[in-house]
VEXFI-236633 format. One record per residue (C-alpha): residue in one letter; x negated, y, z negated. Coordinates in steps of 0.001 Angstrom, whole numbers, plus 500000, padded with zeros to 6 digits. Layout:
  rest       X       Y       Z
     A       X       Y       Z
...
END
This chain:
  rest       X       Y       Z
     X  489664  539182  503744
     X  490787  542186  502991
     X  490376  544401  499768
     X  492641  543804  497202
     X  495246  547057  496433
     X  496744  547751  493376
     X  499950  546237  494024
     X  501741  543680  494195
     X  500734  542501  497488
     X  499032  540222  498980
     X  495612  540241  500649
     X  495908  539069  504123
     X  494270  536548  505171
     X  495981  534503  502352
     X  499277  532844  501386
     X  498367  532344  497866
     X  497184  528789  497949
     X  493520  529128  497452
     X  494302  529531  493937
     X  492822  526841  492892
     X  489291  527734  494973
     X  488696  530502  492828
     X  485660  531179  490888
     X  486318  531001  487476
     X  483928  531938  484686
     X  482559  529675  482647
     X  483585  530434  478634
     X  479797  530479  477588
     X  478730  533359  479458
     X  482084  535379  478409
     X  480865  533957  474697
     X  477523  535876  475661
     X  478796  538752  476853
     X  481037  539352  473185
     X  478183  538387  471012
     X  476013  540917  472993
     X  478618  543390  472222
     X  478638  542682  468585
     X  474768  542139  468572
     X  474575  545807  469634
     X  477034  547100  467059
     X  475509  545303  464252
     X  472193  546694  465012
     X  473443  550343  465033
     X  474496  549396  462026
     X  471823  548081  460231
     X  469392  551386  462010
     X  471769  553486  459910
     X  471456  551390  456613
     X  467816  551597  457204
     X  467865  554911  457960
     X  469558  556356  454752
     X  466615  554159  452857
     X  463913  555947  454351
     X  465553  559052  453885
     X  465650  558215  450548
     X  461626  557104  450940
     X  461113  560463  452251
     X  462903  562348  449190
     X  461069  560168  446710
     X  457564  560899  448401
     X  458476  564747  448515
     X  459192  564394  444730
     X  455421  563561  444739
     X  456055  560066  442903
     X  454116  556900  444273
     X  456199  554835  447217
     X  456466  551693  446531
     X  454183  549403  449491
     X  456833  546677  449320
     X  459497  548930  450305
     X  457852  550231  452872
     X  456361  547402  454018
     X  459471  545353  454155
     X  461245  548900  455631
     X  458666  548579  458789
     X  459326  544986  459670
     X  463320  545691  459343
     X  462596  548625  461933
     X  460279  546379  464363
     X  462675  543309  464237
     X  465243  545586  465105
     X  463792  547328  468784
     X  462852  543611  469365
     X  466168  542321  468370
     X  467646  545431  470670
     X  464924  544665  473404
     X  466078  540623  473507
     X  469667  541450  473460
     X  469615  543451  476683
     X  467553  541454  478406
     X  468529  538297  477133
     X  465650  536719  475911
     X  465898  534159  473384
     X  462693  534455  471873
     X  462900  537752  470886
     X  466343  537497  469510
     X  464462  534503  467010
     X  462217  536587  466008
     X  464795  539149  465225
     X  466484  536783  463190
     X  463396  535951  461574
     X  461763  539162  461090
     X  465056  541205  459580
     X  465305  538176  457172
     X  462081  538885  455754
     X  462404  542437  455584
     X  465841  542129  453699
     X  464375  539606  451479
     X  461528  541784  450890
     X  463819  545141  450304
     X  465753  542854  447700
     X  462376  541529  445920
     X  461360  545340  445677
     X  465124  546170  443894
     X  464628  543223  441722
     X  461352  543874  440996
     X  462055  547092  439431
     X  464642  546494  437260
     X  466521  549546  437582
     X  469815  547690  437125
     X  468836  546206  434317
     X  467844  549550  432252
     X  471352  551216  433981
     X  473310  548613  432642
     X  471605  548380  428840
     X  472303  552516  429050
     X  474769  553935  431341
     X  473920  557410  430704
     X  470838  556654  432384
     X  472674  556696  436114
     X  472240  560472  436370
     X  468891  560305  436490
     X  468333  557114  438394
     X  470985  558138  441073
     X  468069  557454  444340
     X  467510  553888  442618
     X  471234  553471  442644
     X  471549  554526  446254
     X  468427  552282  446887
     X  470626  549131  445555
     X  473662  549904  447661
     X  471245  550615  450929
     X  470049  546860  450272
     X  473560  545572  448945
     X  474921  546886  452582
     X  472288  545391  454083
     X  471823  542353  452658
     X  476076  541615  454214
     X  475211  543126  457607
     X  471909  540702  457428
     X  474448  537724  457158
     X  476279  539001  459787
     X  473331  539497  461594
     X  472523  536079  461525
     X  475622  534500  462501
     X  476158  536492  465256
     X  472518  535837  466572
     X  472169  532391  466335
     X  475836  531930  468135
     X  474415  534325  470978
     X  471203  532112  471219
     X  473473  528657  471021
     X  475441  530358  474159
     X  472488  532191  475864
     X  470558  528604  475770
     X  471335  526016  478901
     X  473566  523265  477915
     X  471557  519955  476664
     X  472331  517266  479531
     X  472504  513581  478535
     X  470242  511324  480365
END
């Protein structure tokens, strides 16, 4: 057959009933091909929440005052689940996109833990004419508030990718 033009005519070789021959695409890969999409935006996303943290890591270890090792601890997991989580969405592999999932839980949870842990809301709310001083803690809250939502996103959008990237169960 001939190639197709831009036009409205017909390719010859055809009268326009092998219609219903034609390959059609099956709606789970098109599923994993828009969750890939969003997988990739998300974790451009989260790199630049993460980023801003450690660049307010950096600041507080210029400032000669002690980091804390939960921080960046739970800052190094985040950055390793996410070039695994980058690595198993463009090759498709399922266990590395679970142990995204897994690992950027932990180091969200852990990022929260180290917020809570400090308290800094607590003393900010008892005196709010404390927040001048304590503006990197404040910008340490809404780094982890940001990416405590994309984490949720996160891990929707992952485990519908796996469900779709995963062979259908057959019934036996």
């Amino acid at each position: 057959m001939q190639q197709r033009n831009s036009g409205n005519r017909r390719p010859t070789g055809t009268d326009g009933s092998d219609f219903s021959y034609r390959m059609v695409v099956d709606n789970r890969y098109t599923k994993v091909a828009k969750g890939k999409s969003t997988l990739s935006k998300v974790l451009v996303i989260q790199a630049v929440v993460l980023l801003v943290g450690v660049i307010d890591m950096f600041f507080t270890y210029l400032k000669k005052e002690p980091l804390e090792t939960l921080v960046v601890v739970s800052s190094s997991i985040t950055v390793i689940s996410i070039i695994v989580g980058e690595l198993g969405r463009k090759r498709s592999r399922v266990n590395f996109l679970k142990f995204y999932r897994f690992a950027s839980s932990m180091g969200i949870l852990g990022l929260i833990a180290s917020v809570i842990q400090s308290n800094i809301l607590l003393k900010i709310i008892h005196d709010p004419s404390n927040w001048e001083t304590e503006k990197d803690a404040l910008l340490r809250i809404a780094c982890v508030s940001i990416g405590l939502f994309v984490q949720i996103y996160s891990i929707t959008t992952t485990t519908s990718l796996i469900r779709n990237m995963s062979p259908p169960k057959r019934a036996s």
